[in-house]
C-alpha positions in Angstrom: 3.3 -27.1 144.5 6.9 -29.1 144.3 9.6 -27.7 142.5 11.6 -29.3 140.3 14.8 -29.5 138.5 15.0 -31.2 135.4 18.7 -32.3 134.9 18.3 -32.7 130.8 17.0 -31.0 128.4 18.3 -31.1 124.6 16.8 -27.5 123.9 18.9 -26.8 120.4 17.5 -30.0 119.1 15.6 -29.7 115.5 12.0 -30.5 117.5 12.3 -27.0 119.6 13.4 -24.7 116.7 10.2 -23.1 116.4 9.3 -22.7 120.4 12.3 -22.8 122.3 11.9 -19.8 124.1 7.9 -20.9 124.8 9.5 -24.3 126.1 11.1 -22.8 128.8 9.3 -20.4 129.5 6.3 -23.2 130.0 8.4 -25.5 132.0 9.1 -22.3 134.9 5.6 -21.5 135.1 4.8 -25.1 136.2 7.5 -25.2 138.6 10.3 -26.3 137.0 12.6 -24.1 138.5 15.9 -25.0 137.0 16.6 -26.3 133.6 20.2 -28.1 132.1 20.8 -28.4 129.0 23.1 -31.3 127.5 25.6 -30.4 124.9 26.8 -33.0 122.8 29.7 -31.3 120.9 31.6 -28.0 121.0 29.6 -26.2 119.1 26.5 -27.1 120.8 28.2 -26.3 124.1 28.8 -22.7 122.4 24.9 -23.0 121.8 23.7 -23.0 124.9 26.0 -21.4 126.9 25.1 -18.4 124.9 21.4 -19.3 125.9 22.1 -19.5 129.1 23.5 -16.2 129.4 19.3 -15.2 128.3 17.9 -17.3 130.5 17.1 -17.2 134.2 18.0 -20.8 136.6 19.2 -22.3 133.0 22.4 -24.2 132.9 24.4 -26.2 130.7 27.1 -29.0 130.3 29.9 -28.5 127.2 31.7 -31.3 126.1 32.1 -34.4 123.3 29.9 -36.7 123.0 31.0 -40.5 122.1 29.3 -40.1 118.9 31.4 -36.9 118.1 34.7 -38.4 119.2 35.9 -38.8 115.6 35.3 -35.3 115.4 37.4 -33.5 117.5 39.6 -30.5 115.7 42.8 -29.8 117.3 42.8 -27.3 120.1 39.2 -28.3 121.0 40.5 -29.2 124.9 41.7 -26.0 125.1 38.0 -24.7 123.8 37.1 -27.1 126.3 38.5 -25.8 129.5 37.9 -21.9 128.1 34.0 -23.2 128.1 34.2 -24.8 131.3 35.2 -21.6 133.0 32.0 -20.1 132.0 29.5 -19.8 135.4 26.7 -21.1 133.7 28.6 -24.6 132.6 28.4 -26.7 135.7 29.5 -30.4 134.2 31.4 -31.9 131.6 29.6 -33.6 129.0 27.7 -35.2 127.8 30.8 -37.8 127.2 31.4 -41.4 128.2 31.0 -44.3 125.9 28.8 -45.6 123.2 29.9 -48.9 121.7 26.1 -50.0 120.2 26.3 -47.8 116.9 30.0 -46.8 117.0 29.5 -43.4 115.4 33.0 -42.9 115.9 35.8 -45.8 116.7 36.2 -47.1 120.3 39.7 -46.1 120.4 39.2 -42.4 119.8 36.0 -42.9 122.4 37.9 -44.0 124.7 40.9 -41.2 124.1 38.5 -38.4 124.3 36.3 -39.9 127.1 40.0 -40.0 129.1 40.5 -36.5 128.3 37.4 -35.0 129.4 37.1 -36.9 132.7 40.6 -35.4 133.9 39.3 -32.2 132.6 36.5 -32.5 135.0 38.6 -33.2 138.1 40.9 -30.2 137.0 38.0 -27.8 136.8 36.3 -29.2 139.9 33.3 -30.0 137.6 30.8 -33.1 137.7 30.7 -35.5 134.5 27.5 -35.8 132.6 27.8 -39.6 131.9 26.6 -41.2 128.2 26.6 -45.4 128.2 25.7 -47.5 125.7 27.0 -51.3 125.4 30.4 -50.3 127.0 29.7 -50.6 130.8 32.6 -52.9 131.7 35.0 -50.2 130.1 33.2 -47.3 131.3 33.7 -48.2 134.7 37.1 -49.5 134.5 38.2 -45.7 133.4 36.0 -44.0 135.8 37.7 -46.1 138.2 41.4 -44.7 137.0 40.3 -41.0 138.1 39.7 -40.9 141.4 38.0 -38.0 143.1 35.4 -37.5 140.0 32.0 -36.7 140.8 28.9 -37.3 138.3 25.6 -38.5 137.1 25.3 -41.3 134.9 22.6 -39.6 132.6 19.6 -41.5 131.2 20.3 -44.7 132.8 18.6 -47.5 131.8 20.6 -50.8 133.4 19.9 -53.1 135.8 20.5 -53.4 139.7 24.6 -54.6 139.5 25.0 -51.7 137.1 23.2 -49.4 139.4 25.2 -50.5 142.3 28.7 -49.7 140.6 27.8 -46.0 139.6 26.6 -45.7 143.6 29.9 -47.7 144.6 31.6 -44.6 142.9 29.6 -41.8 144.6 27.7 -40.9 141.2 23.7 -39.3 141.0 21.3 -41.7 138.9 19.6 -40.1 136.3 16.0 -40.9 135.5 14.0 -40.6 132.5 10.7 -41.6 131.0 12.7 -44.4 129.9 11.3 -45.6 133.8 8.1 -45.6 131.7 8.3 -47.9 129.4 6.9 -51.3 129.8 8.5 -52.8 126.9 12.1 -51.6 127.2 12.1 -50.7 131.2 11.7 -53.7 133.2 15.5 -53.9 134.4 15.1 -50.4 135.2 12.1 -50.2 137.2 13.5 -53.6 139.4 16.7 -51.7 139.9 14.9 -48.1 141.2 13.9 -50.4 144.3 17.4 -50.1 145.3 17.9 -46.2 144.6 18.0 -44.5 147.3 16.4 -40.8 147.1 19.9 -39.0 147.9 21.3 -39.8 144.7 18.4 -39.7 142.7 18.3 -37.3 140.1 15.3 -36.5 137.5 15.6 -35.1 134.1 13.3 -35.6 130.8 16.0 -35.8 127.9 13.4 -33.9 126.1 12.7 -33.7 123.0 12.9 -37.9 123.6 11.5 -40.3 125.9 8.1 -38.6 126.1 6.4 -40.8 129.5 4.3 -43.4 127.8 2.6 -43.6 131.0 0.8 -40.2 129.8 -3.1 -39.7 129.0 -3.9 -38.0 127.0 -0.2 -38.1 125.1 0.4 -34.7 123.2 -0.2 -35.2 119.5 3.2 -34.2 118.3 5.1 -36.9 120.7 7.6 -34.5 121.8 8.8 -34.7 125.2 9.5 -31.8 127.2 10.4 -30.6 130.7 7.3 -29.6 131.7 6.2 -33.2 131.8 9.1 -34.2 134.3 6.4 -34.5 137.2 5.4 -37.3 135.1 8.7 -39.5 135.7 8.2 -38.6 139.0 4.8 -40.3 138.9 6.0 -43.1 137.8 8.7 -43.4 140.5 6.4 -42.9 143.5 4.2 -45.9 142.0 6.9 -48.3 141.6 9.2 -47.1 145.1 5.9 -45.7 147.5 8.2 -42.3 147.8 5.6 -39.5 147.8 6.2 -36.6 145.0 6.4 -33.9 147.8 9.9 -36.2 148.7 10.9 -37.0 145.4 10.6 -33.5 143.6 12.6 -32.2 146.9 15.3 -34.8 147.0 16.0 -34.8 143.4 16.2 -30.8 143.1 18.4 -30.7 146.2 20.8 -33.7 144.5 20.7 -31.5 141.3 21.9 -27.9 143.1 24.4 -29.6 145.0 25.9 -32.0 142.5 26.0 -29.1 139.9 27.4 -26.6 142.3 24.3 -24.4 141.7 23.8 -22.1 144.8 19.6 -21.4 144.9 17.3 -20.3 147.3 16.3 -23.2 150.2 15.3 -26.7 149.4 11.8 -26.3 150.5 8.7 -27.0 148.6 
């Protein structure tokens, strides 16, 4: 069987209070090998870098995410670059930009984003990138810190968008958003023109359970065990077999997050 990485998982999120330990344990007994979890905020970075310190091949990211921005409590970069120091934290995020809902006011998004990315080139760490109706912006700053490595997580855009996070050396993150009839059509025209060494998987579980799924699970909830199911989805629309995919996109994962594991092989 392939094994696979799934490069984001939400495991302190309200839907996995009452299993979380039975989520992960599911997902590495059917081959999910490695498992990241995305932290939105300090204290969720404090969250599961603690869990990470229970948990076998489980990693995280710690950082502020755009909605959080207004948050921020002085000394939290110093909190910052204490967490980042911890061997299970292998990227900074999730941070970036979200103009859609502004949660919290461009201008402190943008002042925080600026902070964390040459946090990231300090510590030798990779961004975890968060987009939403800011691309033009995003770029422009990921553009002003040059030597940054990174994934753009969840994307969702079209081929031009695609082509400016390659442009920049960054992975390409792929969810069951790639699913999605409805909402995916930009995305699964773009994927033509990914090529397998900087693809990288990941579920954002508890969300964007595959719609492409039968039977679905009653409760809707996503989770990392059903990452072979993106995968599906991806072979069908690119011809890439899973055998290629689930090794390209593990091997992207270790080396982007600086994970040393046991060969690539399937």
């Amino acid at each position: 069987m392939p094994r696979w990485f799934d490069a984001g998982v939400n495991l302190f999120s309200e839907r996995f209070a009452q299993d979380r330990d039975a989520v992960v344990q599911r997902a590495q007994q059917n081959h999910i090998r490695e498992l990241l979890l995305i932290s939105s905020d300090l204290a969720e970075s404090y969250q599961n870098s603690g869990y990470c310190q229970t948990a076998t091949t489980v990693y995280c990211t710690a950082g502020v995410h755009p909605h959080q921005a207004s948050s921020v409590t002085e000394g939290w970069v110093e909190e910052l670059q204490l967490l980042l120091r911890q061997p299970a934290v292998v990227a900074v995020g999730e941070c970036g930009l979200d103009f859609n809902r502004n949660f919290s006011a461009p201008e402190q998004q943008i002042q925080v984003f600026d902070i964390q990315l040459a946090l990231a080139i300090q510590q030798q760490k990779p961004v975890y990138l968060h987009e939403r109706d800011a691309f033009s912006t995003q770029i422009s700053l990921l553009k002003k810190h040059s030597g940054l490595t990174g994934i753009a997580h969840c994307f969702t855009g079209d081929r031009s968008e695609l082509k400016a996070y390659l442009d920049l050396g960054l992975y390409i993150g792929i969810t069951g958003w790639l699913c999605d009839e409805k909402r995916g059509q930009n995305l699964m025209d773009a994927i033509r023109f990914l090529p397998l060494d900087r693809l990288i998987l990941e579920t954002d579980a508890p969300f964007l359970l595959p719609k492409t799924m039968a039977p679905k699970p009653k409760s809707s909830r996503n989770e990392p065990v059903y990452l072979p199911q993106i995968a599906a989805q991806f072979a069908k629309l690119t011809g890439h077999n899973l055998d290629e995919i689930a090794l390209n996109s593990r091997k992207n994962s270790l080396e982007l997050f600086q994970i040393t594991a046991d060969e690539y092989s399937l």
